[in-house]
C-alpha positions as CSV (number, residue, x, y, z in Angstrom):
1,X,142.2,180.0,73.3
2,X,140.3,178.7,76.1
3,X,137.5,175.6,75.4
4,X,134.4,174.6,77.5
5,X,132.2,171.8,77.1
6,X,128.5,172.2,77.2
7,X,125.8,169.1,77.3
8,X,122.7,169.2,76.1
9,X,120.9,166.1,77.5
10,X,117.6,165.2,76.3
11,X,115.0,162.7,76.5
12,X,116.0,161.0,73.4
13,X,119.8,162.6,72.6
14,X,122.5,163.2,74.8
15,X,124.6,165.7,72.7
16,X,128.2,166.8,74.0
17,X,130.2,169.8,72.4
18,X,133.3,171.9,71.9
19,X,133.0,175.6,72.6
20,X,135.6,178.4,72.3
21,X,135.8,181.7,74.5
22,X,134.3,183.2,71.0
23,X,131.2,180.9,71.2
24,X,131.8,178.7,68.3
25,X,130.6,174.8,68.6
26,X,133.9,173.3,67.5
27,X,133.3,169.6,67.8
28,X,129.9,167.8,68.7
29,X,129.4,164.3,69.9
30,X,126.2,162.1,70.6
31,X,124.1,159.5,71.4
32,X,121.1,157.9,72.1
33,X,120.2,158.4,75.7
34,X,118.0,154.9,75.4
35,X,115.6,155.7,78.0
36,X,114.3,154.2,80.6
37,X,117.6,153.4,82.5
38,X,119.6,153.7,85.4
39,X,121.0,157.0,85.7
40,X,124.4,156.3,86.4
41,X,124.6,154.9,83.2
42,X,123.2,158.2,81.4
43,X,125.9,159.6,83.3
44,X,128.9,157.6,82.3
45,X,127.6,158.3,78.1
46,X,127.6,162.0,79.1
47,X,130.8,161.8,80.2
48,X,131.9,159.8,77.2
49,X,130.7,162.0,74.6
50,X,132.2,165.0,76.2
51,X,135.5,163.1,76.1
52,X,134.9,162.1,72.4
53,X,133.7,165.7,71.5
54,X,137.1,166.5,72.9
55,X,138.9,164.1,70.8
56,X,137.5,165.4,67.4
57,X,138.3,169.0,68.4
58,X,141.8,168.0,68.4
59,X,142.6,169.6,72.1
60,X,143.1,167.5,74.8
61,X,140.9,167.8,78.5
62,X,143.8,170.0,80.1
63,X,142.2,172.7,77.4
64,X,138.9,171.8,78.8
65,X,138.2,174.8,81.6
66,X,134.5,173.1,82.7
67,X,131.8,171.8,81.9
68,X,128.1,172.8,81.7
69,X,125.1,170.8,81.6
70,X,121.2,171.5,80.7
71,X,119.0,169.1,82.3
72,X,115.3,168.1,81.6
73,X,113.5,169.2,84.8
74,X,114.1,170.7,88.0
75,X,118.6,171.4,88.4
76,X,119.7,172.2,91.8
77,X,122.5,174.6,90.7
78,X,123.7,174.9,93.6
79,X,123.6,171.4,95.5
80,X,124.5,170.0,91.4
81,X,121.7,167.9,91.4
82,X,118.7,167.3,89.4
83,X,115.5,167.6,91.7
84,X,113.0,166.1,89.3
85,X,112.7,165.3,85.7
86,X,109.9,163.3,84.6
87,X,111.4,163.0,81.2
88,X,114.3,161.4,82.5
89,X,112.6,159.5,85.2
90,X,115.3,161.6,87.8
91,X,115.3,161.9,91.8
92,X,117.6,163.7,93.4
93,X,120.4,162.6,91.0
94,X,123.6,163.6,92.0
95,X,124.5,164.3,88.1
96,X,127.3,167.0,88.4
97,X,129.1,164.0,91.3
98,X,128.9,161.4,88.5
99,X,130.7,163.7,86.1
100,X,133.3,164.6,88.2
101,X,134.3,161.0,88.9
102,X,135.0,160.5,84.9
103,X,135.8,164.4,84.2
104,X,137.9,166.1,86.6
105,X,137.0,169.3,85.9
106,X,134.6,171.8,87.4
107,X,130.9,171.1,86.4
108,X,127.9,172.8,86.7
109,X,123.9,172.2,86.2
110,X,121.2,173.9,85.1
111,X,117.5,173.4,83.1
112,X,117.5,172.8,79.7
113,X,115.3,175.7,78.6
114,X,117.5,178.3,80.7
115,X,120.9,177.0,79.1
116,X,119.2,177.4,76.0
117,X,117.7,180.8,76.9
118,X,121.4,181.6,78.2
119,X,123.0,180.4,74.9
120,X,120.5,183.0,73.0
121,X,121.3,185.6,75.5
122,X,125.6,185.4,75.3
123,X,125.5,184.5,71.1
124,X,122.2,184.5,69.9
125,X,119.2,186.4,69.0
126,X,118.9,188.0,72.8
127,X,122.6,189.0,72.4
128,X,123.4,192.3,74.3
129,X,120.1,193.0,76.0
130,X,120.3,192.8,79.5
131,X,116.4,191.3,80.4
132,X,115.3,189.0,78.2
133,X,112.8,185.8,77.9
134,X,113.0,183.3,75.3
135,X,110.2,180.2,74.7
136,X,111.4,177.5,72.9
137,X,107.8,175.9,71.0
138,X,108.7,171.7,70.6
139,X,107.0,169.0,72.3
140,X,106.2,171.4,74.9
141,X,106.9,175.1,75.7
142,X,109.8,175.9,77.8
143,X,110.5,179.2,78.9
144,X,114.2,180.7,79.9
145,X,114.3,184.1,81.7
146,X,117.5,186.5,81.8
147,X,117.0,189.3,84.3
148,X,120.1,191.8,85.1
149,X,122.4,189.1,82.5
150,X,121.3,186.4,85.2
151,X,119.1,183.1,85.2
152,X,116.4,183.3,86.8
153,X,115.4,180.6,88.2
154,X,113.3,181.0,91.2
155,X,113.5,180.1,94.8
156,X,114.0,176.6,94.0
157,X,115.2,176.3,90.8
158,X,111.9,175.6,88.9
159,X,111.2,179.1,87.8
160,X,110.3,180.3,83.9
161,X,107.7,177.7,83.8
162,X,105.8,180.0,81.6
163,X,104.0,176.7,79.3
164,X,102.6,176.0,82.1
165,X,100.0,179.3,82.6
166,X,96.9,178.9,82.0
167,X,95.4,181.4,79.0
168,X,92.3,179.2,78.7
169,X,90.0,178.1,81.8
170,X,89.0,174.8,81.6
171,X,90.5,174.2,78.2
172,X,92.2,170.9,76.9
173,X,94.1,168.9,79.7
174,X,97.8,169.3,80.5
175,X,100.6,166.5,80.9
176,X,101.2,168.8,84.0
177,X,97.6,168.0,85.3
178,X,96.1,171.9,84.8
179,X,93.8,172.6,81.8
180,X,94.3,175.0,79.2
181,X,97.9,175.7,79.5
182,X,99.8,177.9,76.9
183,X,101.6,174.4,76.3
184,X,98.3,172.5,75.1
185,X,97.8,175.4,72.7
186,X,101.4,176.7,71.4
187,X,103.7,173.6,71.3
188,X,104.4,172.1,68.1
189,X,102.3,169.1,69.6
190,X,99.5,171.4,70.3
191,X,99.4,172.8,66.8
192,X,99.3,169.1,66.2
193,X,96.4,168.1,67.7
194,X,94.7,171.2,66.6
195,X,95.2,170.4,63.0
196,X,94.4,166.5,63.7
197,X,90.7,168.2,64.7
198,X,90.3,170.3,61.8
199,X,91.0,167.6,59.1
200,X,88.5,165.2,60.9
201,X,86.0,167.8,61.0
202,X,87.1,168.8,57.0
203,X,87.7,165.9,54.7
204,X,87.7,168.0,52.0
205,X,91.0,170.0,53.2
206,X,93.7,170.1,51.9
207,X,95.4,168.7,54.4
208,X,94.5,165.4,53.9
209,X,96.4,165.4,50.5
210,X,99.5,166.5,52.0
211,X,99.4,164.3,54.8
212,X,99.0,161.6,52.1
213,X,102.1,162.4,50.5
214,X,104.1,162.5,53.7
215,X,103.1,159.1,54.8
216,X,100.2,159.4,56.4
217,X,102.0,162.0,59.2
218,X,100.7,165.2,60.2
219,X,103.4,167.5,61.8
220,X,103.8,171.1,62.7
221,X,103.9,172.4,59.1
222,X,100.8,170.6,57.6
223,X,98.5,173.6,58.5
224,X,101.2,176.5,57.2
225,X,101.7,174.6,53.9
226,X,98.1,173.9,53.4
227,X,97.1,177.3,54.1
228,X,99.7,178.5,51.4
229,X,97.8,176.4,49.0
230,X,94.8,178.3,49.5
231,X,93.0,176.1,51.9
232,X,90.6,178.2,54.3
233,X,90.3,175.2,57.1
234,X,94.1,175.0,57.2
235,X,94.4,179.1,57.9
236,X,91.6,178.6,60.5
237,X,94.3,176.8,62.5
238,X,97.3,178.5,61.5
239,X,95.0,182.1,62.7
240,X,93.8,179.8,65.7
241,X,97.7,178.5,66.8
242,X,98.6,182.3,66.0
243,X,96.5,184.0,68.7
244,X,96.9,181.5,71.3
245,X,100.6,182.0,70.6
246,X,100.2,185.6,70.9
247,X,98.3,186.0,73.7
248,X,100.6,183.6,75.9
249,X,103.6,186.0,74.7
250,X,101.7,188.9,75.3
251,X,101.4,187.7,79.2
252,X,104.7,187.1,79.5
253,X,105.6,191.1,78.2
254,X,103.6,192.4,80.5
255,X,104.8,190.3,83.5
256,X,109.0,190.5,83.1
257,X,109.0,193.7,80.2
258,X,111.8,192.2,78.8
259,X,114.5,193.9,76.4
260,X,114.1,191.2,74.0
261,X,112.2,188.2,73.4
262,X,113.2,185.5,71.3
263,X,111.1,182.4,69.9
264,X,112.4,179.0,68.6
265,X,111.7,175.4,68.0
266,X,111.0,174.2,64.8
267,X,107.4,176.1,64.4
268,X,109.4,179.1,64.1
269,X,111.1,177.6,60.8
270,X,108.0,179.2,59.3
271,X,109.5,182.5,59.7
272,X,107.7,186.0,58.7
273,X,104.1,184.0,58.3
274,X,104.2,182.9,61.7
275,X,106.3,186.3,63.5
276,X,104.6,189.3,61.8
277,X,100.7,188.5,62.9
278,X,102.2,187.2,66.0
279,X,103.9,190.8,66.5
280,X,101.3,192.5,65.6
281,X,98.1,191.0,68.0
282,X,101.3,191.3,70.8
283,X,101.0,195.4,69.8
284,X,97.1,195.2,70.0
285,X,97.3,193.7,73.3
286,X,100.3,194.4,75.4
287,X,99.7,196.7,78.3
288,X,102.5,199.1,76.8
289,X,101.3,199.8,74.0
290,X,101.6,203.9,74.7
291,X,105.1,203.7,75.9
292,X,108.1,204.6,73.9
293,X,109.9,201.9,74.5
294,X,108.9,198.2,74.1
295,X,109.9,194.4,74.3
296,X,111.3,193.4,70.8
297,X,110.2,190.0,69.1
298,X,112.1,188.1,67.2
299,X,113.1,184.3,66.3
300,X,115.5,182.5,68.2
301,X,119.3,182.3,65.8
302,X,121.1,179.2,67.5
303,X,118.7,176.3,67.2
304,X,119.4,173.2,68.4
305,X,122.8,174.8,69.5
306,X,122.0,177.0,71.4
307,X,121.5,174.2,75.2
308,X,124.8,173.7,74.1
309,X,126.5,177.2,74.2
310,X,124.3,178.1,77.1
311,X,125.4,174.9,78.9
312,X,128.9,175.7,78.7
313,X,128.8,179.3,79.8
314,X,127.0,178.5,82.8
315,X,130.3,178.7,84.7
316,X,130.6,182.2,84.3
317,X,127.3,183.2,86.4
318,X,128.3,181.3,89.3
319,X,130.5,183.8,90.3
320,X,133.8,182.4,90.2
321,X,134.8,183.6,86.7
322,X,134.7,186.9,84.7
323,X,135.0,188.3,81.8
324,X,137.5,190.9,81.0
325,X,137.2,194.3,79.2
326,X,137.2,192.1,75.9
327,X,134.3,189.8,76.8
328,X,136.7,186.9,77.1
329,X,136.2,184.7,80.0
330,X,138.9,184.6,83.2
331,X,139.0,183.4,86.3
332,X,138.3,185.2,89.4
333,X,141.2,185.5,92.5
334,X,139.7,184.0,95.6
335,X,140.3,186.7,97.1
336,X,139.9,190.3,94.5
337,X,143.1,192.7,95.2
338,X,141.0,195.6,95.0
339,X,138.3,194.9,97.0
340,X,140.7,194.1,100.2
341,X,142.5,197.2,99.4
342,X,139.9,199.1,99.2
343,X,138.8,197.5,102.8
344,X,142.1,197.6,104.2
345,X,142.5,201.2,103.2
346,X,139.2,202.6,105.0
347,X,139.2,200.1,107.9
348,X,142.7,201.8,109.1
349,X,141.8,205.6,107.9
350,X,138.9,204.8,110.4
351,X,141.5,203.5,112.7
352,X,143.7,207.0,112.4
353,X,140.4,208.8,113.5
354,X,139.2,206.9,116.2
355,X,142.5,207.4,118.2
356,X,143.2,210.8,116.9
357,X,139.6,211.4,118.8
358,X,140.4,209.5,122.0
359,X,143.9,211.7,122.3
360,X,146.1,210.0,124.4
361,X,144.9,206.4,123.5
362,X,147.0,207.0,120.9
363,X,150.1,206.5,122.8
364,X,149.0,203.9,124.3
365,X,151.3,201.0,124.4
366,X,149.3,197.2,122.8
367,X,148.9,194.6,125.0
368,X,148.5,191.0,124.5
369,X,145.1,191.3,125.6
370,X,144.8,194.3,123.0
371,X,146.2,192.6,120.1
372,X,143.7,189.1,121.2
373,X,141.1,191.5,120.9
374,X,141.8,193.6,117.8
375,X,142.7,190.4,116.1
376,X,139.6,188.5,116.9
377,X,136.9,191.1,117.7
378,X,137.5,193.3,115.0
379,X,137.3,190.1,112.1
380,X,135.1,188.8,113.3
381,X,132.5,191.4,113.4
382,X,133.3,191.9,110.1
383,X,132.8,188.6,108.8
384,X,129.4,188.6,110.5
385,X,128.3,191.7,109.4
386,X,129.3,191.0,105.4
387,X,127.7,187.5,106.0
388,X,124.6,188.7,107.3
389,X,124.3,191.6,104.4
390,X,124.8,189.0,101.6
391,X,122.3,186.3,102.8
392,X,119.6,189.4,102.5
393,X,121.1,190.6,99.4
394,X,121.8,187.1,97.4
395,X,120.0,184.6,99.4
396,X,123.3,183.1,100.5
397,X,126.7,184.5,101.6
398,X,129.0,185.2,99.6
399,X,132.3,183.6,101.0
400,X,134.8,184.8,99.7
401,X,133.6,188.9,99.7
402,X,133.6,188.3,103.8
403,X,137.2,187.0,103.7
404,X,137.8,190.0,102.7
405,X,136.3,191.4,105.3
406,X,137.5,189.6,107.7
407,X,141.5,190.2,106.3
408,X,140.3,193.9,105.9
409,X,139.1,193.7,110.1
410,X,143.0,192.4,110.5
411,X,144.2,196.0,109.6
412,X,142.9,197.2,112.4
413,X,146.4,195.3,114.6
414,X,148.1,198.8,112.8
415,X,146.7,200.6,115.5
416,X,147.4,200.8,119.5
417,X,144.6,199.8,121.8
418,X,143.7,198.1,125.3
419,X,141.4,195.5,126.6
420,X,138.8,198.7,127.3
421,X,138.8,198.9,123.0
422,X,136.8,196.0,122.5
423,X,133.9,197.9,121.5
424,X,135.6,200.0,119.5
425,X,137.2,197.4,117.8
426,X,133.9,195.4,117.4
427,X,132.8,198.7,115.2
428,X,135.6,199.0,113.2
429,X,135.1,195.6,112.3
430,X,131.6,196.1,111.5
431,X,132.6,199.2,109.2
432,X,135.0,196.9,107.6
433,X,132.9,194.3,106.3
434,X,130.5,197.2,105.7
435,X,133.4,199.1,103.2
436,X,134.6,195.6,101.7
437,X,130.7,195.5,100.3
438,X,130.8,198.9,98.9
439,X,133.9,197.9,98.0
440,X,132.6,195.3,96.0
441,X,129.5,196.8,94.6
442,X,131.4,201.0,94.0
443,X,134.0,198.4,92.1
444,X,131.8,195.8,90.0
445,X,128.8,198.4,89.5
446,X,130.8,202.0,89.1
447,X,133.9,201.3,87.7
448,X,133.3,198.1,86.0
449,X,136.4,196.0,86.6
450,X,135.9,192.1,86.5
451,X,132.2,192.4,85.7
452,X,130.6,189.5,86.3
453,X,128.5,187.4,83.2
């Protein structure tokens, strides 16, 4: 059995847990994460409720394979760094370095709303769909999307801001400085203040009475239980909350059409009262309402556990692990056996041909100049060329696909040639990296060996 740890870390909780390769929370850990403070100490309590969340699983660290963290804010997932969080008060932290010091282990980053969106999306509510969106509805509204089994996350890592689109014009005023925000209207603090209004501008509500009763607080459920009572004001706001709610889910259909979309937070605790009017103005409105297929709605299943889980299965989108034909997670060779052989194997095919073309070349006895050449030349291309393709393809290279490619350019040494062959070994080398990318893709795509989370 193989364990990860996942951190949820939050503006008031830091929460550490325990998860198998099944997705099962085994052991949880916490506490406060007393803000405002230096960041280094946030840091070293992470690091110390991981260990103690360790410690109550009964397993020791070597168990531990990584360890993922959802952030507040704006998480450099590649750099392992936290841009921005105003929550946290966060610059340019240098979070995933601070863990390492106390955790040697590998760590990785990412926003809290897509760890919990990812959680959903591996052992949740938005399990086995392969697009999917999910908004969590809490102090604000966060948004996670899944596209292709991937986080999406934009072109710098502050993507799936969807609480923050406007669905008013000049409506109530954001925290993020816009007005009229689908956050001002369908956050648990929005159906706050909404409710807040309606009971000044009603004294006679019901409301009132059961704000009485709950010490003088009015939360997220005053409305829904009031407006089970019988109380018209109440379901004024509840019908209000309902088709700002809808209409801000309804964009987000029609912009991603996603397989599934899940809702959570602790509005959705109201269950079928809040998700069957809610589904049904989304089937008025949404710009596929003729089409066959369309995005499911339903309510998110994890909770509060699901940062966790998506947290510590972040380490499988990276790229550097896999899950096998059993869904359980592996790691990934450097360098993939049958991509290089499947390089390797073209790369001196094309060799046979070339020489069989040229006739005599073939006979040809190498020189030391020849083998400089084909040893160099032919690699190098091919690094350049499988670099070059995965920049445009992933936004970055892919490092260890062109080593590959640059092993699979080696092949060409099997072959006689002279100083004169440099051209031809600069193609072959661009036809290797070119076959260790199909390679890759025919592989991962057609025959589905090590597919990647």
């Amino acid at each position: 059995m193989k364990y990860y740890i996942g951190i949820d870390l939050g503006g008031t909780n830091i929460v550490a847990g325990v998860v198998d390769e099944n997705y099962n929370i085994i052991s949880k850990a916490s506490t406060k994460t007393n803000l405002p403070r230096p960041e280094k100490e946030i840091a070293d309590d992470m690091a110390k409720v991981s260990v103690q969340a360790v410690k109550e699983a009964g397993i020791s660290m070597e168990q531990i394979e990584w360890v993922g963290i959802g952030t507040p804010g704006i998480a450099n997932s590649e750099k392992g760094i936290i841009e921005y969080s105003c929550n946290l008060g966060f610059n340019n932290t240098p979070m995933v370095e601070y863990i390492k010091k106390s955790i040697d282990k590998p760590v990785f980053i990412e926003n809290d709303a897509n760890a919990a969106a990812y959680g959903e999306y591996v052992a949740g509510a938005a399990k086995g769909a392969k697009n999917a969106v999910c908004i969590t509805l809490g102090t604000g509204v966060g948004g996670g999307i899944i596209i292709d089994g991937k986080i999406y996350s934009g072109s710098n890592f502050a993507g799936a801001e969807i609480g923050h689109t406007v669905i008013e014009v000049d409506g109530p005023q954001c925290a993020c400085g816009r007005k009229g925000c689908f956050e001002v209207f369908s956050s648990a603090t929005g159906l706050i203040r909404m409710t807040k209004e309606a009971m000044e501008a009603d004294k006679d509500s019901v409301m009132h009475k059961i704000t009485a009763e709950r010490k003088g607080k009015v939360t997220a459920r005053t409305s829904f239980d009031a407006m089970r009572m019988g109380d018209k004001t109440a379901k004024a706001v509840v019908d209000k909350y309902i088709k700002y709610l809808a209409a801000g889910i309804t964009n987000t259909i029609n912009i991603f059409q996603p397989d599934i979309l899940c809702i959570g937070g602790g509005v959705c605790n109201e269950g079928d009262p809040l998700l069957l009017p809610v589904k049904e103005l989304v089937k008025q409105e949404v710009y596929t309402k003729n089409s066959p297929k369309n995005t499911e709605i339903v309510i998110a299943k994890l909770g509060n556990d699901a940062g966790i889980i998506g947290a510590a299965f972040l380490g499988p989108r990276i790229g550097k692990f896999s899950k096998d034909k059993d869904g359980k997670i592996t790691k990934v060779n450097a360098i993939p056996g049958h991509n290089l052989v499947i390089g390797s194997l073209g790369v001196f095919i094309l060799w046979l041909g070339w020489y069989g073309f040229n006739g005599a070349a073939a006979t040809d006895v190498p020189t030391l100049g020849s083998i400089f050449l084909t040893t160099t030349v032919a690699p190098a291309v091919a690094t350049v060329v499988c670099m070059a393709f995965t920049w445009i393809k992933y936004g970055k290279p892919d490092v260890s696909m062109c080593l590959n490619a640059s092993l699979a350019g080696l092949v060409a040494i099997t072959a006689p040639c002279d100083v004169t062959d440099c051209v031809g070994a600069a193609i072959i080398g661009a036809v290797a990296g070119l076959l260790v990318v199909f390679g890759v893709w025919f592989v991962d795509n057609v025959l589905h060996v090590d597919d990647p989370v």
